[in-house]
C-alpha positions as CSV (number, residue, x, y, z in Angstrom):
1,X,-7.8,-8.2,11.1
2,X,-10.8,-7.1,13.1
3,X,-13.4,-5.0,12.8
4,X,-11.9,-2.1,14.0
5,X,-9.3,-2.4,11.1
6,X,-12.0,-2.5,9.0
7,X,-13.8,0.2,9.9
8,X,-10.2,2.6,9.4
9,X,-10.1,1.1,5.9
10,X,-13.2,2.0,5.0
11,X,-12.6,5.3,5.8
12,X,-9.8,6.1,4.1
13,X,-10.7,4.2,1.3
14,X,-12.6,7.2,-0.2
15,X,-10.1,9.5,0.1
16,X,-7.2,6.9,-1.8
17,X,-9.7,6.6,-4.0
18,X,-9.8,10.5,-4.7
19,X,-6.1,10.7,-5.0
20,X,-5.8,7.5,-7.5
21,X,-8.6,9.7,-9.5
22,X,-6.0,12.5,-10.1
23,X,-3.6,10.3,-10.9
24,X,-5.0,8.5,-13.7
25,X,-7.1,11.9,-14.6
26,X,-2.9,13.4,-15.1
27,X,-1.9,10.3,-17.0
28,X,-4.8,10.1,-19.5
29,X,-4.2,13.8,-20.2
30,X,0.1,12.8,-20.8
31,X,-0.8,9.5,-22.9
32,X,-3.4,11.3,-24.9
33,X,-0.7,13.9,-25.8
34,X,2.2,11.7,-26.1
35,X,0.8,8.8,-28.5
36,X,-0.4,11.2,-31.4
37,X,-0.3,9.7,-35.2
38,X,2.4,12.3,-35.8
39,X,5.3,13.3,-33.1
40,X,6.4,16.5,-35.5
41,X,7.0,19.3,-33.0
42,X,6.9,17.5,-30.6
43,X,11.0,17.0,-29.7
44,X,13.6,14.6,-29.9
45,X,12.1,10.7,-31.1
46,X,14.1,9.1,-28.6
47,X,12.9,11.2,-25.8
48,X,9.3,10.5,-27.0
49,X,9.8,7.2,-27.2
50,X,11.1,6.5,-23.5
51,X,7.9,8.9,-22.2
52,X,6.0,6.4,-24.2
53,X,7.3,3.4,-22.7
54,X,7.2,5.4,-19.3
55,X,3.5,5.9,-19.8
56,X,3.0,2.3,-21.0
57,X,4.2,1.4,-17.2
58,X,2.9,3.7,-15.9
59,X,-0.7,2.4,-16.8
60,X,0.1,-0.6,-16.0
61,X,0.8,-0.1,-12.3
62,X,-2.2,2.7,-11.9
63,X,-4.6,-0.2,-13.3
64,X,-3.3,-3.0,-10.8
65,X,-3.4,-0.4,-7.3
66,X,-7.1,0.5,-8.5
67,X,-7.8,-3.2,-8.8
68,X,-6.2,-4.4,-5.7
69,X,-8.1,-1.6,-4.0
70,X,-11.5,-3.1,-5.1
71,X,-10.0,-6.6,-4.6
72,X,-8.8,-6.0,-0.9
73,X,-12.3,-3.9,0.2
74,X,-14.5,-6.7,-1.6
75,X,-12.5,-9.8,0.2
76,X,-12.0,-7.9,3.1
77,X,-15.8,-7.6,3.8
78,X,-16.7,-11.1,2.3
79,X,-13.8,-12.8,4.5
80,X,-15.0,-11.2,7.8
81,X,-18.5,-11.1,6.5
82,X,-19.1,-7.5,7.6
83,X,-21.5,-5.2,5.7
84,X,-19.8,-2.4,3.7
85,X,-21.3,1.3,4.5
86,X,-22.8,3.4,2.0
87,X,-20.1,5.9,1.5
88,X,-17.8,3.3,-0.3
89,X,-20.0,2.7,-2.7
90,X,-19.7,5.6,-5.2
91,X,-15.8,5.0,-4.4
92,X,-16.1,1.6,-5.3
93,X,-17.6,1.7,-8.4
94,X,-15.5,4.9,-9.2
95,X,-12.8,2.5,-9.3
96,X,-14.2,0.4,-11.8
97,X,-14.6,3.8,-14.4
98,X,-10.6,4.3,-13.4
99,X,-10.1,1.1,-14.8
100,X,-12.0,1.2,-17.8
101,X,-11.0,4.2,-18.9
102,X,-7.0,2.8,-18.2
103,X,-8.2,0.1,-20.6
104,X,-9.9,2.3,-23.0
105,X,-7.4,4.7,-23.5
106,X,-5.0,2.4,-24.5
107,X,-7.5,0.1,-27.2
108,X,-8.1,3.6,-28.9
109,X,-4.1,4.5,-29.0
110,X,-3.6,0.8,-30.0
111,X,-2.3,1.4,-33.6
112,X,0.1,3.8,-32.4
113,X,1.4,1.4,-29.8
114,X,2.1,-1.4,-32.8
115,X,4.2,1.0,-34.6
116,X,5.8,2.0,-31.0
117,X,6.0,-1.1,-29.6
118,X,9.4,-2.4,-31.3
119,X,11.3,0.3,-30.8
120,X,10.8,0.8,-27.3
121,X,12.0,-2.5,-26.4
122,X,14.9,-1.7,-28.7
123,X,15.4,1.9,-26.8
124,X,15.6,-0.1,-23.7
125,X,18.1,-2.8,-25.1
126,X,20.0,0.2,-26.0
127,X,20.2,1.4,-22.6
128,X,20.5,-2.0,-20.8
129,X,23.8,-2.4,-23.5
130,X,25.5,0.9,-22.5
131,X,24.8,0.0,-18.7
132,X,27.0,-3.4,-19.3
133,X,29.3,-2.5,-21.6
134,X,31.8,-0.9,-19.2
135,X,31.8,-4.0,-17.1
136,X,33.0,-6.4,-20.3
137,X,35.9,-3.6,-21.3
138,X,37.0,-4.1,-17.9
139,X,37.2,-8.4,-18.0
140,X,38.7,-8.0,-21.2
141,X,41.3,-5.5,-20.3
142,X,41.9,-7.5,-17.1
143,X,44.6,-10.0,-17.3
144,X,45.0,-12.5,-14.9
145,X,41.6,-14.1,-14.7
146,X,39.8,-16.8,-12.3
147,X,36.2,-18.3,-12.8
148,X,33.9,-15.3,-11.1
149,X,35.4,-13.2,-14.1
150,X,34.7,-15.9,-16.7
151,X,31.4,-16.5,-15.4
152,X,30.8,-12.5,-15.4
153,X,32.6,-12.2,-19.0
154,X,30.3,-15.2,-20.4
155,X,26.9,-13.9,-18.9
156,X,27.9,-10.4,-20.5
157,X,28.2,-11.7,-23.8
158,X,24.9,-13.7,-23.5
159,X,22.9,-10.3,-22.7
160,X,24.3,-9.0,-25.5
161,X,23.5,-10.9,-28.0
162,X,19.8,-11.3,-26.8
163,X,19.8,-7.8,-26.8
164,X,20.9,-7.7,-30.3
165,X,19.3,-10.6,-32.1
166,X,16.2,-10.3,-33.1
167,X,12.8,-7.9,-31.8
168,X,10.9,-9.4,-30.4
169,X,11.4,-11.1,-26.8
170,X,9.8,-14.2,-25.9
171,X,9.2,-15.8,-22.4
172,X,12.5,-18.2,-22.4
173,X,15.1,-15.5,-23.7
174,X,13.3,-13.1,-21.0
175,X,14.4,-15.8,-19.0
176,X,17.6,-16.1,-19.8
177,X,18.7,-12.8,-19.9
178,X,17.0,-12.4,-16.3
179,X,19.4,-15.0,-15.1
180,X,22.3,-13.8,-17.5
181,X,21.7,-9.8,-15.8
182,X,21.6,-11.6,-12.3
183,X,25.3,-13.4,-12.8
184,X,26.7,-10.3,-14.8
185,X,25.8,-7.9,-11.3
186,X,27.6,-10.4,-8.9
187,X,29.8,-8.5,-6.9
188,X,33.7,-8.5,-6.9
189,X,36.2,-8.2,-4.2
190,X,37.2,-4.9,-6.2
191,X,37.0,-2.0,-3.4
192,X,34.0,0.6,-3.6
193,X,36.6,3.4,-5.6
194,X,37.4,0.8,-8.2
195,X,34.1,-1.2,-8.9
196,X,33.2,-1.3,-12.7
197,X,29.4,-0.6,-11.6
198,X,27.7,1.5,-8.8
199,X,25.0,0.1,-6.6
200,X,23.1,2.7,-8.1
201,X,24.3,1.3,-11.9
202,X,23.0,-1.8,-10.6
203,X,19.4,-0.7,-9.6
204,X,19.1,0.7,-12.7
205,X,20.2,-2.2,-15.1
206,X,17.3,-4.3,-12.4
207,X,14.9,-1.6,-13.3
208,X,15.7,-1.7,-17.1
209,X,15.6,-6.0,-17.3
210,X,12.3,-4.9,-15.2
211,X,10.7,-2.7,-17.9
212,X,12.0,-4.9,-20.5
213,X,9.5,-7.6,-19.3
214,X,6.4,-5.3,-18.6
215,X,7.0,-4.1,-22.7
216,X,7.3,-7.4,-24.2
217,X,3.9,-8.3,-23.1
218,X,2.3,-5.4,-21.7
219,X,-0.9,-6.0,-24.0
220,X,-2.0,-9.1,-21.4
221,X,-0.6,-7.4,-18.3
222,X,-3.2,-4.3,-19.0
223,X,-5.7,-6.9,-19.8
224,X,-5.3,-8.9,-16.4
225,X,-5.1,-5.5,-14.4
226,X,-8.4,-3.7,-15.9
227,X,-9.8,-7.3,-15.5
228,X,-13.4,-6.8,-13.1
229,X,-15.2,-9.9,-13.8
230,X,-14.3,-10.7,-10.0
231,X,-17.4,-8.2,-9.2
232,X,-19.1,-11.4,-10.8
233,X,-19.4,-13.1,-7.9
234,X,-20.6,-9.8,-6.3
235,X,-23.2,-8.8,-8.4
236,X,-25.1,-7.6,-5.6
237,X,-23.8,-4.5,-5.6
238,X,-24.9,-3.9,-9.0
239,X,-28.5,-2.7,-8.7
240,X,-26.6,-1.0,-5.8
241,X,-24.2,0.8,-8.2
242,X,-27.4,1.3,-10.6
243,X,-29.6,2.9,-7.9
244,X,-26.6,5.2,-6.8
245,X,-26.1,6.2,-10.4
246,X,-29.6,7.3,-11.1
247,X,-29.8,9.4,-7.4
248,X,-26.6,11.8,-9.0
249,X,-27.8,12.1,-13.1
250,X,-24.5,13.5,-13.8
251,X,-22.6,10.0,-13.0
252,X,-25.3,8.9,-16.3
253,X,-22.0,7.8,-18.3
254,X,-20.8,5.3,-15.6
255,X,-23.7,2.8,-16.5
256,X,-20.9,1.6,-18.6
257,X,-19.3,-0.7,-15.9
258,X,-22.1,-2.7,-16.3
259,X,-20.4,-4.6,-18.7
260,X,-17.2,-4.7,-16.8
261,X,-18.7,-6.8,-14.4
262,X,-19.0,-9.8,-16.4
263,X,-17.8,-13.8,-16.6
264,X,-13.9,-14.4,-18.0
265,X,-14.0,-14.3,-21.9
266,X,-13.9,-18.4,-22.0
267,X,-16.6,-18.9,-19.3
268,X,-19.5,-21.6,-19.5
269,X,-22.1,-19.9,-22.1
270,X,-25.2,-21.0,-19.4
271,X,-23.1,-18.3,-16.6
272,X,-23.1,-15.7,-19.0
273,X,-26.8,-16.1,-20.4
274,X,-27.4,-16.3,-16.6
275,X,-25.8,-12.7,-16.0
276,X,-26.7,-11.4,-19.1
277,X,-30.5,-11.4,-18.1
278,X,-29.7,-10.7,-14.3
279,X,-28.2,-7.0,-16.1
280,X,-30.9,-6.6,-18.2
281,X,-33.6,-7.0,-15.2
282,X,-31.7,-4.4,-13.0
283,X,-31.7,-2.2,-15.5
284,X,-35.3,-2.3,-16.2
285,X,-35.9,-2.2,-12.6
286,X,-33.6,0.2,-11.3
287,X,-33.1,2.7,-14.3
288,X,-35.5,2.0,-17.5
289,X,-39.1,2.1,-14.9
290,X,-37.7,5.0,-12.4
291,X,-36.6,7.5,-15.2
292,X,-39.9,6.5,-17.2
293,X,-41.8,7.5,-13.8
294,X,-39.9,10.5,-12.9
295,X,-40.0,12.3,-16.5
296,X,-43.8,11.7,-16.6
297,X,-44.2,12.9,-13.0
298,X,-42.0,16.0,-13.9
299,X,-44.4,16.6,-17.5
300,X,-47.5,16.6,-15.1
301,X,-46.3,19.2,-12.7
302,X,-45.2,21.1,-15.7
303,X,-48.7,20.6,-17.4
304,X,-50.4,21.1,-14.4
305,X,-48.6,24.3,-13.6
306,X,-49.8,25.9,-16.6
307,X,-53.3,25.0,-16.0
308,X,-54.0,25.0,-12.7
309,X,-53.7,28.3,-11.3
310,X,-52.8,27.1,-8.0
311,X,-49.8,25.5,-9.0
312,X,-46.5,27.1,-9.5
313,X,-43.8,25.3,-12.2
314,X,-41.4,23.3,-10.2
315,X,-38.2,25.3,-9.6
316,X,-35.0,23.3,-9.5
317,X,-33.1,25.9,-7.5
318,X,-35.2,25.8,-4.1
319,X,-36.0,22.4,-5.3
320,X,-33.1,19.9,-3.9
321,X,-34.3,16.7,-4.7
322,X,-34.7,18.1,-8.2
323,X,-33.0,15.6,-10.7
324,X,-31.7,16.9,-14.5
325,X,-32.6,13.7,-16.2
326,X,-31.6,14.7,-20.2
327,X,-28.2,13.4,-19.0
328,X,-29.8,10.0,-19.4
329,X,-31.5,10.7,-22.0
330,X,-28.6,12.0,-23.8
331,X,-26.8,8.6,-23.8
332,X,-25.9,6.1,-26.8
333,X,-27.9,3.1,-26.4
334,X,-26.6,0.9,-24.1
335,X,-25.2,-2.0,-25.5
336,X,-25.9,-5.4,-22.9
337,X,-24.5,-8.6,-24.5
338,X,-25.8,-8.2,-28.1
339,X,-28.5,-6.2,-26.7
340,X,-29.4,-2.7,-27.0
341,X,-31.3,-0.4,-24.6
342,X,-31.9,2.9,-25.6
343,X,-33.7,4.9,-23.3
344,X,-34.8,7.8,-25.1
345,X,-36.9,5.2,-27.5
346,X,-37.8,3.3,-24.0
347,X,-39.3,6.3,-22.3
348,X,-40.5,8.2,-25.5
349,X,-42.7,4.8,-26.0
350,X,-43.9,5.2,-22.6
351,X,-44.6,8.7,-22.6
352,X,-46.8,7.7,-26.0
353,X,-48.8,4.8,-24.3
354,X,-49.7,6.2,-21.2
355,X,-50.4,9.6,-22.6
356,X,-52.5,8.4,-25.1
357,X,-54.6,6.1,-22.4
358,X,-55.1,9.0,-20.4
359,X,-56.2,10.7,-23.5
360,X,-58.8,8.1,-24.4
361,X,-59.8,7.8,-20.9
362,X,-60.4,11.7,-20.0
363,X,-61.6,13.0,-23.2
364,X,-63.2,16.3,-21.3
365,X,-59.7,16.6,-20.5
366,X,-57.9,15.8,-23.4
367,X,-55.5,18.7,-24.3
368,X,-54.1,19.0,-21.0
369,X,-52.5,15.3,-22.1
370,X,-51.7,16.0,-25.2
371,X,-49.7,19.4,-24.2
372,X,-47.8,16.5,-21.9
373,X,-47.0,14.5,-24.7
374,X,-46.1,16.9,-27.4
């Protein structure tokens, strides 16, 4: 791939990006309204449940295109070692709040998923059961038969009773009946008119053995897809992401991927100390010390403007580089690794020091500072 290639990727990353975003904006919406604590009024159970299971995947495969998108732009650029523009990097990290909120979504629903959970693998045994059944009514009507049909017979009967013994689906008897589905679909020399199963019959019992796999254990496929501790080893883009966050206020709430970015779970607890303080300086250096100097900057034009008759109060419709900061100071505190960072306590103690110096310093001036602070 060369740098041309590159270049084309980049600029249509932005615009995948935006379509993804409606996407998983449509699915939230759906999951939110199909995994409520009670399904009265809400239709037929069975119906619920397969939208449920149909949500479920579709999560899943929302969460691993939104990763490999970050994935192939970060390697892409690291491999050919060309810079990445700008204008992927609200995108980028875009991405990352897609995935956490994939993630999120289903942690909050995740009591309704454990009383779901069974009976959706059951509703798709069900199905897979029906799909086969015509196909072992035929070998046992048929009555000459040779070893393709015993083979076919036997792998029929295996499905079924994996199907029907037992919940729960571990990794060998997914196994098994993969290889079971695979001998029961061979083809016979029957002609097309006569066939016990359509090719379409058989896309759709691939597609159920399919779904039956992504359920058993969909709890550690979500976690490996919403999985961004690869930005790790790319934590330069993080004061990037930081500075680009506090240019637009109203992105305030993605400061949460800060987390995301993090060492695996079972890393070496020196890496982890080791990022943990690399966060905690780019926020104090990109977000804590800027808002701290642009609210006290904005409290002296407004002080000033009252004052000072030949000052007018700062207007933020003719004023474009005007910033509505109470978006930040309207967040929870900021949880970093056991940490907290609260940044309305950060910049009211700031606003209380330097206010008060300024106080003690200029005493001739001394309401004009304490109108600021109050």
């Amino acid at each position: 791939m060369d740098i041309w290639s590159i270049a084309k990727f980049d600029d249509v990353f932005q615009d995948d990006v935006v379509y993804v975003q409606s996407e998983v904006r449509a699915w939230l919406v759906r999951f939110e309204s199909f995994f409520q604590l009670s399904t009265r009024g809400g239709g037929d159970a069975a119906r619920i449940l397969g939208i449920r299971g149909n949500l479920i995947v579709k999560g899943l495969i929302l969460a691993k295109r939104v990763q490999t998108m970050m994935q192939t732009l970060l390697q892409l650029h690291l491999q050919l070692n060309i810079p990445m523009p700008k204008r992927i990097l609200r995108p980028l990290y875009h991405c990352v709040e897609m995935n956490k909120a994939i993630e999120f979504m289903l942690a909050r629903k995740n009591p309704i998923l454990g009383e779901s959970a069974a009976l959706m693998l059951r509703q798709v045994a069900h199905a897979l059961t029906l799909l086969l059944r015509p196909i072992k009514a035929k070998l046992e009507a048929s009555k000459r038969f040779d070893d393709t049909k015993l083979d076919i017979l036997a792998a029929v009967s295996v499905v079924e009773d994996i199907l029907h013994t037992g919940e729960s689906f571990s990794s060998t008897r997914l196994t098994v009946l993969s290889l079971a589905i695979q001998i029961a679909l061979i083809s016979d020399d029957e002609p097309k008119d006569k066939k016990t199963i359509t090719p379409s019959g058989e896309a759709e019992a691939r597609k159920l053995v399919w779904k039956l796999h992504v359920l058993c254990d969909f709890q550690r496929k979500i976690r490996l897809a919403t999985d961004c501790s690869f930005l790790y080893w790319s934590r330069e883009l993080l004061t990037l992401f930081v500075q680009d966050m506090y240019s637009v206020p109203e992105n305030a709430n993605a400061i949460k991927v800060l987390k995301t970015a993090g060492h695996e779970e079972n890393a070496v607890a020196y890496y982890v100390e080791a990022f943990a303080s690399f966060v905690e300086e780019v926020v104090e250096d990109d977000l804590v010390v800027p808002l701290c100097m642009d609210i006290e900057n904005d409290l002296r034009l407004h002080v000033h403007s009252v004052h000072l008759e030949h000052m007018e109060t700062p207007n933020p419709i003719n004023n474009a580089d005007f910033k509505v900061l109470h978006y930040y100071m309207d967040l929870r505190p900021i949880r970093i690794w056991g940490k907290c960072v609260d940044l309305r306590d950060r910049v009211t103690h700031y606003l209380e020091s330097t206010f008060y110096n300024l106080t003690t310093v200029a005493l001739h001036d001394w309401k004009t500072y304490v109108c600021g602070f109050v």
